[in-house]
C-alpha positions in Angstrom: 58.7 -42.9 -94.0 57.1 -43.2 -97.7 58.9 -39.4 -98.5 62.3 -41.0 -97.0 62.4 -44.0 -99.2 62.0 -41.7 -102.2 64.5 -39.4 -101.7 66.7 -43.1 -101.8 65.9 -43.2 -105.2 68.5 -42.6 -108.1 67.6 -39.3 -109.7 66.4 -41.0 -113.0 64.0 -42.6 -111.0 62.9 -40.2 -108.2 59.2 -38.9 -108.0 58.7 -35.5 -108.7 58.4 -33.3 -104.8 55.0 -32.1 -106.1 53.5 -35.6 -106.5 54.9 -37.0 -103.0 53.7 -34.2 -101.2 50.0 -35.0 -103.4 50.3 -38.6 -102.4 50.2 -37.5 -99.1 48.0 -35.3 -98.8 45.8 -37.8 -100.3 46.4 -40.2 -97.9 45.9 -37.5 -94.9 42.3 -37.0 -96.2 41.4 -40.1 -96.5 42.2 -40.6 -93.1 40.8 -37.9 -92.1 37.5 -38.5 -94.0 37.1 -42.2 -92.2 37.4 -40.7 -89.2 34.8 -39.7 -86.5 32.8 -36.5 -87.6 34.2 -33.5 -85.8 32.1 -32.2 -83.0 31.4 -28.2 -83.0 30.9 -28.0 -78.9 34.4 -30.1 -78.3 35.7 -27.5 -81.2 35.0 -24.4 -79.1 36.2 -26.0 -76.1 39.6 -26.8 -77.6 39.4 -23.1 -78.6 38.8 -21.7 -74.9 41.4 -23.7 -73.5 44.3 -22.8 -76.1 43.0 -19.2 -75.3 43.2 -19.2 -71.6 46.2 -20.9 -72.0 47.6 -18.4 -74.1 46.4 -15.3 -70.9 49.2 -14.5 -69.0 48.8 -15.5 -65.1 47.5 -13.0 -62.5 51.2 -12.0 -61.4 50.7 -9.6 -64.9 47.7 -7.4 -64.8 46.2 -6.8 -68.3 44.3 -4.1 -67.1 47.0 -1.7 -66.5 47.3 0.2 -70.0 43.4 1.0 -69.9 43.8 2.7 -66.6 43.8 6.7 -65.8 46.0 6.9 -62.9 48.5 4.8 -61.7 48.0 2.5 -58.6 50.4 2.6 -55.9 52.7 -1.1 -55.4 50.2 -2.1 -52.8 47.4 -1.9 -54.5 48.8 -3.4 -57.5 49.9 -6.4 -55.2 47.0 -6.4 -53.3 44.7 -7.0 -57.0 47.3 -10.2 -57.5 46.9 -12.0 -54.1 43.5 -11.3 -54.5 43.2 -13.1 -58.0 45.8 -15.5 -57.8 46.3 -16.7 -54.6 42.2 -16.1 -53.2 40.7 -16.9 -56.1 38.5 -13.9 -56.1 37.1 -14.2 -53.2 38.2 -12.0 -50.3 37.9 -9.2 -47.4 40.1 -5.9 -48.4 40.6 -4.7 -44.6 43.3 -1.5 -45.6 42.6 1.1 -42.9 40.3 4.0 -43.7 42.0 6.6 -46.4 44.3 3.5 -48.5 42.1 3.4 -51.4 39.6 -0.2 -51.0 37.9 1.2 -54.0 41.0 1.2 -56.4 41.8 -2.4 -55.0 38.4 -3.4 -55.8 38.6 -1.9 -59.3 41.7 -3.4 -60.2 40.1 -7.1 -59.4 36.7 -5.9 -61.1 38.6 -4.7 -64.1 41.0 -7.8 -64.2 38.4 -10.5 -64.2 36.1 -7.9 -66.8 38.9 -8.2 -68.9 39.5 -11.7 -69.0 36.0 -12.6 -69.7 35.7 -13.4 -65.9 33.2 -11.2 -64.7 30.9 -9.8 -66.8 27.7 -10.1 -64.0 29.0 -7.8 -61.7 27.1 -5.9 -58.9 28.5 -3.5 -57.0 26.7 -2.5 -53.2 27.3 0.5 -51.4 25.7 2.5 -48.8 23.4 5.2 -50.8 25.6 8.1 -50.4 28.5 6.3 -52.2 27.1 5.0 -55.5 27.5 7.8 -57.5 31.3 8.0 -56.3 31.6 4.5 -57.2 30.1 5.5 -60.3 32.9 8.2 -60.7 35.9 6.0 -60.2 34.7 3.4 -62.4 34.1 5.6 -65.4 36.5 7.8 -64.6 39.7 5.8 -63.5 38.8 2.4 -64.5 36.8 3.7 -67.9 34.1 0.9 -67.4 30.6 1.3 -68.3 28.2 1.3 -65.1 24.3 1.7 -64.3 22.8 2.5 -60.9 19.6 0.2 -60.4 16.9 1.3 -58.4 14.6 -0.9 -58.7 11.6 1.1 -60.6 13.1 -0.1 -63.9 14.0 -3.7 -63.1 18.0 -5.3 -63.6 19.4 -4.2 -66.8 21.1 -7.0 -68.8 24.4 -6.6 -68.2 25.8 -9.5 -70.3 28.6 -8.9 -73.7 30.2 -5.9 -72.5 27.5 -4.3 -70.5 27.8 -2.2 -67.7 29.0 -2.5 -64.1 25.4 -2.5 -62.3 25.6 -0.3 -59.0 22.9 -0.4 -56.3 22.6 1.2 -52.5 22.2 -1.0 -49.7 18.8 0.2 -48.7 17.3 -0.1 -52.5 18.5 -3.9 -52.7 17.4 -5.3 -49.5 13.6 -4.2 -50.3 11.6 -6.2 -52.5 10.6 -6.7 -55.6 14.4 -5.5 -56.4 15.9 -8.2 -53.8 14.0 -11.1 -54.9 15.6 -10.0 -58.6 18.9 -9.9 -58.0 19.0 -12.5 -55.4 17.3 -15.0 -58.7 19.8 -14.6 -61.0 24.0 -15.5 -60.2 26.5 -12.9 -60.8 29.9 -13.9 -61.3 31.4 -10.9 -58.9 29.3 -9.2 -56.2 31.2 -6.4 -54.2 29.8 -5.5 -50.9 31.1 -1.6 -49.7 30.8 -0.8 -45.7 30.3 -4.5 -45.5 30.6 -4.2 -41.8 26.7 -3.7 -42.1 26.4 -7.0 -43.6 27.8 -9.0 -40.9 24.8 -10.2 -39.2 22.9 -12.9 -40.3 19.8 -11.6 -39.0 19.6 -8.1 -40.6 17.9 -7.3 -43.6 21.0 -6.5 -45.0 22.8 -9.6 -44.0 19.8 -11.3 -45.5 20.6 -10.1 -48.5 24.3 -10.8 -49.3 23.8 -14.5 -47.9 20.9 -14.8 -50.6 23.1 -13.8 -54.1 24.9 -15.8 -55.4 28.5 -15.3 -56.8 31.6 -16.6 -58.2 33.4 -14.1 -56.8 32.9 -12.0 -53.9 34.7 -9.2 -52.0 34.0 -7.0 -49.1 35.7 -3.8 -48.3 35.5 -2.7 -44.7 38.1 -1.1 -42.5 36.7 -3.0 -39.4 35.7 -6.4 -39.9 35.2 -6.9 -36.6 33.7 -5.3 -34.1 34.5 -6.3 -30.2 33.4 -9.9 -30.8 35.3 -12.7 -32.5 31.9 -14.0 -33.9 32.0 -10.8 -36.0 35.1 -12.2 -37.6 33.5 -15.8 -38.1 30.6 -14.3 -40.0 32.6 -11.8 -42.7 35.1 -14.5 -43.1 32.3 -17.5 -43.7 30.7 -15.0 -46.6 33.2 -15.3 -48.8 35.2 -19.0 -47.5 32.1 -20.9 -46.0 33.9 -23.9 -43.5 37.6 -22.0 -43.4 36.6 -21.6 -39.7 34.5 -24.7 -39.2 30.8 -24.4 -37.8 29.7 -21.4 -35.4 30.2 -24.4 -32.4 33.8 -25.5 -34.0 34.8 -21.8 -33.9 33.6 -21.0 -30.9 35.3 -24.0 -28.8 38.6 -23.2 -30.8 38.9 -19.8 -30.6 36.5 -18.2 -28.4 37.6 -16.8 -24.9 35.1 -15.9 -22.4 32.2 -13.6 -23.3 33.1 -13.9 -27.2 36.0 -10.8 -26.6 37.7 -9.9 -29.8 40.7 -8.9 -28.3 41.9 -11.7 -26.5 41.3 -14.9 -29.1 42.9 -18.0 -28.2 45.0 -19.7 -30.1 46.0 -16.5 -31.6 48.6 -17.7 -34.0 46.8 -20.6 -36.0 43.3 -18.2 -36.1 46.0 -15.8 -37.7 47.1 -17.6 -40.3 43.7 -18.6 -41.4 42.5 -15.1 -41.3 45.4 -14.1 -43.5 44.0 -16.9 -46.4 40.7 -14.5 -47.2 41.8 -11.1 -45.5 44.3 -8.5 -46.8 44.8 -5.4 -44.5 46.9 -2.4 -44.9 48.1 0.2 -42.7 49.3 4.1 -43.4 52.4 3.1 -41.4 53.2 0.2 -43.2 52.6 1.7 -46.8 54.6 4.9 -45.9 51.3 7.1 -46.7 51.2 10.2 -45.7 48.2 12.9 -46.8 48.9 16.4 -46.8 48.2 18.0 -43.7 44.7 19.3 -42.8 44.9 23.3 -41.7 40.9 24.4 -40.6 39.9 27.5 -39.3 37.2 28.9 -38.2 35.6 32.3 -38.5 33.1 33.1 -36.2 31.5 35.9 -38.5 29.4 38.7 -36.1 25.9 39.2 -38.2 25.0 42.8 -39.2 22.4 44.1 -36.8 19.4 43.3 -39.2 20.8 40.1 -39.6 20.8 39.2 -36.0 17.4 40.8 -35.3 15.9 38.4 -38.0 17.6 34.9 -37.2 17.2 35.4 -33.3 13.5 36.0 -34.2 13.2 32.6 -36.4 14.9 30.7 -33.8 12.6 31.6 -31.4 9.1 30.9 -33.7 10.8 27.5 -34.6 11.0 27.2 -31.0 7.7 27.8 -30.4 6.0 26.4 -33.0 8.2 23.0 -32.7 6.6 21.8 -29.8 4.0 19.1 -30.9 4.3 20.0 -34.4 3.1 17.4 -37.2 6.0 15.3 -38.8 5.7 17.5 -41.8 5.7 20.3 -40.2 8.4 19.8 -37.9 10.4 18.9 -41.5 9.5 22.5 -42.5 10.7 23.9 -39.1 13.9 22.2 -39.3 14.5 23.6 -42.8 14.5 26.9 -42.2 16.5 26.5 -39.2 19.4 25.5 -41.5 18.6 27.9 -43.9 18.8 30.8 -41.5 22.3 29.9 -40.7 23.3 30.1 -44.2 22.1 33.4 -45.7 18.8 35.6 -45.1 17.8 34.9 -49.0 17.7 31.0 -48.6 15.4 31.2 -45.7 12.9 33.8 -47.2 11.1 31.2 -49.1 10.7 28.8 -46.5 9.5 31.5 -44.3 6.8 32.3 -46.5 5.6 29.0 -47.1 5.9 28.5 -43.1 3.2 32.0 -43.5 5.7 34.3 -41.1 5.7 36.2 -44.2 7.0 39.4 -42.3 9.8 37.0 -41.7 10.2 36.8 -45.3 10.0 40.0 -46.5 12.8 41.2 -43.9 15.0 38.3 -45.2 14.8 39.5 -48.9 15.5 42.8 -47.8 19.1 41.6 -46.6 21.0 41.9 -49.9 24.7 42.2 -48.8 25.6 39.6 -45.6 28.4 39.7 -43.4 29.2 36.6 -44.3 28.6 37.1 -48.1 31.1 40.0 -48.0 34.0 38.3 -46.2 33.7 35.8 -48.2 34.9 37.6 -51.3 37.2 39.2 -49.0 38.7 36.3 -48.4 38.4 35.1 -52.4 40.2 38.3 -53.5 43.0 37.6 -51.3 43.6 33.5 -52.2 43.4 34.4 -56.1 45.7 37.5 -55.6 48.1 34.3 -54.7 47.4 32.7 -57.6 45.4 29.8 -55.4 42.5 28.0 -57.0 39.1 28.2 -54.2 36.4 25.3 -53.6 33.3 27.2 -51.8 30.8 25.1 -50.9 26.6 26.3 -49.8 24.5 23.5 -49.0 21.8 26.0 -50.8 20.7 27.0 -54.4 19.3 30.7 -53.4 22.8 31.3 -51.4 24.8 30.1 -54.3 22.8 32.1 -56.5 23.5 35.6 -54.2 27.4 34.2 -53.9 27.7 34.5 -57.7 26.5 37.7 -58.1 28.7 39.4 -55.3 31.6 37.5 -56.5 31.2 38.2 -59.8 30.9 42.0 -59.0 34.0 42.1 -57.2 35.5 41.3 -60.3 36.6 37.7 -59.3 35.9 35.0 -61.8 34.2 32.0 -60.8 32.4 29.9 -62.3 29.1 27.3 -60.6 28.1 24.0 -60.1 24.9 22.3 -59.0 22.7 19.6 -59.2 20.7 21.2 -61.9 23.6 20.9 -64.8 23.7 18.1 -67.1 26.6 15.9 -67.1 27.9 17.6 -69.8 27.7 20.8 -68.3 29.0 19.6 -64.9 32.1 18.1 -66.5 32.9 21.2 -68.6 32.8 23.4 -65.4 34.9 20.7 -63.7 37.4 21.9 -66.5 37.2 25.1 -66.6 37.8 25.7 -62.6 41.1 22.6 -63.5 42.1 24.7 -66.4 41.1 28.5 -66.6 38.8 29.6 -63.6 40.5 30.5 -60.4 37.1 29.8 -57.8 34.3 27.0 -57.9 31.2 28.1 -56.3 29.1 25.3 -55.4 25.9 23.2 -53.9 26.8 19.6 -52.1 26.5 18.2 -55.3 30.8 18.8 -56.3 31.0 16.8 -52.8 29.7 13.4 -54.3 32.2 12.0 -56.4 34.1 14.7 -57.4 38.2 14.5 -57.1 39.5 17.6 -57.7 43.0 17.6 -55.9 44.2 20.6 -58.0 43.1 22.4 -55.4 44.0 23.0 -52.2 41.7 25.9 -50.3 38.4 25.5 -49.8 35.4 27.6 -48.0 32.7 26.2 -45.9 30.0 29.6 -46.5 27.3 27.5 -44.5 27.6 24.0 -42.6 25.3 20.9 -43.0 24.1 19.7 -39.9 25.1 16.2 -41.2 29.1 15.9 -40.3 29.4 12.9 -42.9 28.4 15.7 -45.3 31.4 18.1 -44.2 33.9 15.6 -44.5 32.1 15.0 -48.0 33.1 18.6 -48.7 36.4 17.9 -47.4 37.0 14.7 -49.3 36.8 16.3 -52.6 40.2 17.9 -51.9 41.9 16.0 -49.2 42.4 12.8 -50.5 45.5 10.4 -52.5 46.8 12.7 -54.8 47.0 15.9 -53.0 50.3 17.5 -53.2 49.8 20.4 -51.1 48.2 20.9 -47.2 44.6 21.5 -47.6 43.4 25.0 -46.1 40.1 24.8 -44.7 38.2 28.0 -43.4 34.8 27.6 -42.0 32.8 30.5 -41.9 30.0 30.5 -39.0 27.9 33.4 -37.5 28.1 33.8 -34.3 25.3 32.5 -32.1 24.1 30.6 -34.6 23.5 26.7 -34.0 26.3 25.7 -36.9 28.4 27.4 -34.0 27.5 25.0 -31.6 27.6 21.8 -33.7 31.2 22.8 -34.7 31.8 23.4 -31.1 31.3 19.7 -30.2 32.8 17.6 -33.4 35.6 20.3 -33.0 36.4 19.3 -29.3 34.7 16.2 -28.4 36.0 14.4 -31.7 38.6 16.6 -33.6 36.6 15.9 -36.3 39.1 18.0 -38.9 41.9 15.9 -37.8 40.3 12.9 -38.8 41.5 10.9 -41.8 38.6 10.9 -44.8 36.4 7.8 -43.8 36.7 7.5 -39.9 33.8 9.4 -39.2 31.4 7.1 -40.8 33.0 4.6 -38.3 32.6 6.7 -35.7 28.7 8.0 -36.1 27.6 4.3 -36.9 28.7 3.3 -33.8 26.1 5.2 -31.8 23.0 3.5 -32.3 21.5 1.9 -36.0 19.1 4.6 -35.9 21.1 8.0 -35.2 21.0 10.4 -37.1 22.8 13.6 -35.7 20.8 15.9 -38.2 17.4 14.9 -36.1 19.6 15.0 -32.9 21.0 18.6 -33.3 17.2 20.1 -34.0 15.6 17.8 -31.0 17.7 19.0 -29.2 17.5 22.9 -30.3 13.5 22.6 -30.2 13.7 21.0 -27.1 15.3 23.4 -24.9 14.3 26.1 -23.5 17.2 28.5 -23.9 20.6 28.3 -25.5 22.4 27.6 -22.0 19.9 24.4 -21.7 21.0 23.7 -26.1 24.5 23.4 -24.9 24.0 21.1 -22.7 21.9 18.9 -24.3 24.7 19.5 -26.9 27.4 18.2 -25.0 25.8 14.7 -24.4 25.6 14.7 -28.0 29.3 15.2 -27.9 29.9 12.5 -25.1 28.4 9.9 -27.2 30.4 10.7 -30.2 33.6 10.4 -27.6 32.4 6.9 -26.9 32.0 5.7 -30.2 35.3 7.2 -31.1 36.7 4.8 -28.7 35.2 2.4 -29.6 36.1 2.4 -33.3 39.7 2.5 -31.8 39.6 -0.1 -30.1 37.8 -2.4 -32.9 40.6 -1.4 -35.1 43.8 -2.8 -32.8 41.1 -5.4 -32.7 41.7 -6.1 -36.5 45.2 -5.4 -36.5 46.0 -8.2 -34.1 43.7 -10.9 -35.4 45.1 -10.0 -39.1 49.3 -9.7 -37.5 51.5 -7.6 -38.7 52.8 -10.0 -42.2 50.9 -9.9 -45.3 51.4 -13.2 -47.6 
């Protein structure tokens, strides 16, 4: 008003601008001066405020330029509904194969971004941390660190890294009682199905951390019963459903049966406020088709001499052998049906030395020579090859046959540094036609550049096929994925293929369903264990087959049942997505 008045002024008479705007000025500090002193705390909260104000919303994900690939629309939308309209706290239900890690990264790195989530914890099941590790760094590029628990929790405050644990190393103490002490602003559960029960050690464990933000990734949340259902959805929205009795006399039918719920609709729409579920049908994703063969390779006579004789000893000797010993005996089983020169050292140390010394004195294979056979012919077609050996020695004698058939290849196993393993990864992407490898490219590795890969040996643990499998058949995949399998005949790698082959079509099954499958036998299968019980326990191969085929029938029934428990999700979660 004061500057108003003085620009009435006649011109003879009018204060000069500079002194006004002085006057002021003057007068602003004074008042400013008698005022109350400024506190710093209420300073930085003004300052938070105008900056989350200033964030965009979660409909605009910040963390999209940072990323290496580019999600597909439901994944994208999946991250929002999560953020925005779950406030970080959900179940990601997609269907085996749609990518619950991406969706999980995309929150992760979202709420990383803004500040949101920098105590983060990541649980999976041992044999996924180092591919969570991968897609992470790789895809996400955030730092992580796998915790063991011989080293204590790293700090991972300021920018640290995304700590990753297994199950079975975070449910044992001291490590449990550390994490459980501190809060973490997101915890994210993999295979969470194994978390459901309150009881378990592992369902002990989730319900004693505590987070901001929470998400479980399972393809099945349920599992036959609707209480399964309560107790995932009461992790991350305790009281949605009420108590265990309010849930129970609302929706419960007789004998607790998933699949006919009452008061389907309304349990729907609650399901739907925690739950987002995706299926291949809905999302219009289609893999490349899987093509596996196998090659039932006959053994040269010397060959078949030597393994029918170290069956036989293991036989023998496996009856009432010591837990170590019967460790041994299973080795060299496996090793027999891979090449002569993997078993020869385990046969030595077993002290069937003349066992040994006829093994190193098998040089050249059948299998060995097929398989550059079959190498000469896929590179002639310009085709990039995966081969996989679960062993070092039969790597070692697959490199230098290869290499003196003229074929370049180049190797990867445990034993490189990450350097090295990441420059071989390039070379085979870039230069190099065939990748000769140990299981160690079937952790974590994508390598969808390629499309034909060769089993030389089988692991007697299926989930470490489809491992195998996974590092070519996955999202990204352009091309149908060419699997040959080459197994000697007579050998027990024939006979396990035999059964996930017919009893399961186990090559027909989409990346991730087996796990569902084989943990729905019994808590303490293990079809490794299974396969050599059963081989040391008969007395010929008629009476191995047999016992073989009840093997089989119980994977049949736990196929079903993994079926059934996931029209049992589909219909508790509907067919609409909000």
């Amino acid at each position: 008003m004061t500057t108003d008045l003085l620009a009435r002024l006649p011109d003879s008479t009018r204060v000069p601008d500079e002194l006004v705007l002085s006057t002021a000025l003057a007068g602003l500090l004074a008042r400013l001066s008698a005022g109350p002193v400024l506190d710093p705390a209420a300073s930085a909260l003004v300052d938070q405020a105008v900056a989350v104000l200033r964030r965009p919303g979660f409909d605009t994900l910040l963390s999209m330029p940072q990323l290496a690939f580019e999600p597909f629309d439901y994944q994208r939308d999946t991250a929002s509904t999560v953020l925005r309209r779950m406030r970080g706290r959900a179940i990601l239900a997609d269907e085996v194969g749609l990518g619950k890690t991406i969706e999980a990264g995309l929150i992760l790195s979202e709420l990383r971004l803004r500040g949101l989530a920098e105590r983060t914890l990541v649980i999976s099941p041992a044999g996924l941390v180092e591919q969570w590790r991968d897609e992470l760094e790789r895809k996400f590029s955030l730092p992580t660190a796998i915790v063991t628990g011989r080293s204590g929790v790293p700090d991972c405050h300021s920018g640290g890294p995304v700590l990753l644990v297994s199950l079975a190393a975070a449910r044992r103490d001291p490590l449990r009682s550390e994490l459980a002490g501190g809060g973490w602003d997101l915890v994210v559960a993999d295979e969470a199905h194994r978390l459901r029960s309150a009881n378990s050690a592992s369902g002990k464990l989730i319900r004693a951390l505590t987070a901001r933000f929470l998400l479980l990734l399972t393809a099945t949340p349920v599992e036959n019963r609707l209480q399964d259902l309560y107790e995932m959805i009461s992790l991350v929205a305790p009281g949605l459903l009420g108590t265990p009795t309010q849930f129970r006399t609302r929706y419960a039918a007789a004998g607790d049966d998933a699949t006919s719920p009452r008061n389907l609709d309304e349990l729907r729409v609650r399901t739907r406020q925690v739950m987002v579920r995706h299926r291949r049908s809905e999302v219009a994703l289609r893999l490349p088709q899987r093509l596996a063969e196998t090659v039932l390779v006959p053994p040269d006579s010397d060959e078949q001499a030597l393994y029918t004789e170290v069956v036989e000893r293991v036989r023998v000797h496996a009856r009432g052998a010591t837990p170590a010993r019967g460790m041994a005996l299973r080795s060299v089983s496996r090793l027999a049906g891979s090449t002569p020169a993997a078993a020869a050292p385990t046969l030595a140390k077993l002290g069937w030395t003349d066992l040994a010394a006829r093994a190193e004195a098998i040089t050249d294979p059948a299998k060995v020579r097929l398989l550059v056979r079959k190498l000469g012919e896929h590179t002639a077609n310009g085709e990039k090859v995966l081969v996989f050996t679960a062993f070092r020695k039969t790597l070692d004698t697959v490199a230098e046959s290869v290499r003196a058939a003229g074929i370049d290849a180049t190797v990867y196993d445990g034993g490189l540094s990450r350097a090295e393993k990441e420059s071989v990864i390039s070379a085979f992407r870039d230069d190099v036609p065939v990748l000769l490898s140990t299981e160690s490219a079937g952790e974590g590795r994508n390598l969808q550049f390629c499309h034909v890969m060769i089993n030389l040996d089988l692991p007697w643990n299926p989930m470490q096929i489809e491992q195998r499998l996974g590092r070519l058949h996955r999202v990204g995949q352009t091309h149908d994925v060419l699997l040959t399998n080459l197994v000697s005949k007579g050998s027990i790698e024939e006979r396990i293929l035999h059964v996930l082959e017919t009893k399961i079509n186990m090559f027909e099954l989409v990346v991730g369903e087996l796990d569902m499958i084989l943990g729905r036998i019994d808590d303490d299968f293990n079809f490794e264990r299974a396969v050599f019980d059963a081989f040391a326990g008969a007395d010929d191969d008629r009476a191995f087959a047999r016992r073989m085929d009840e093997i089989g029938e119980g994977l049949v029934a736990a196929r079903d049942t993994y079926l059934r428990s996931r029209l049992d999700v589909d219909a508790l979660v509907g067919d609409e997505q909000q």
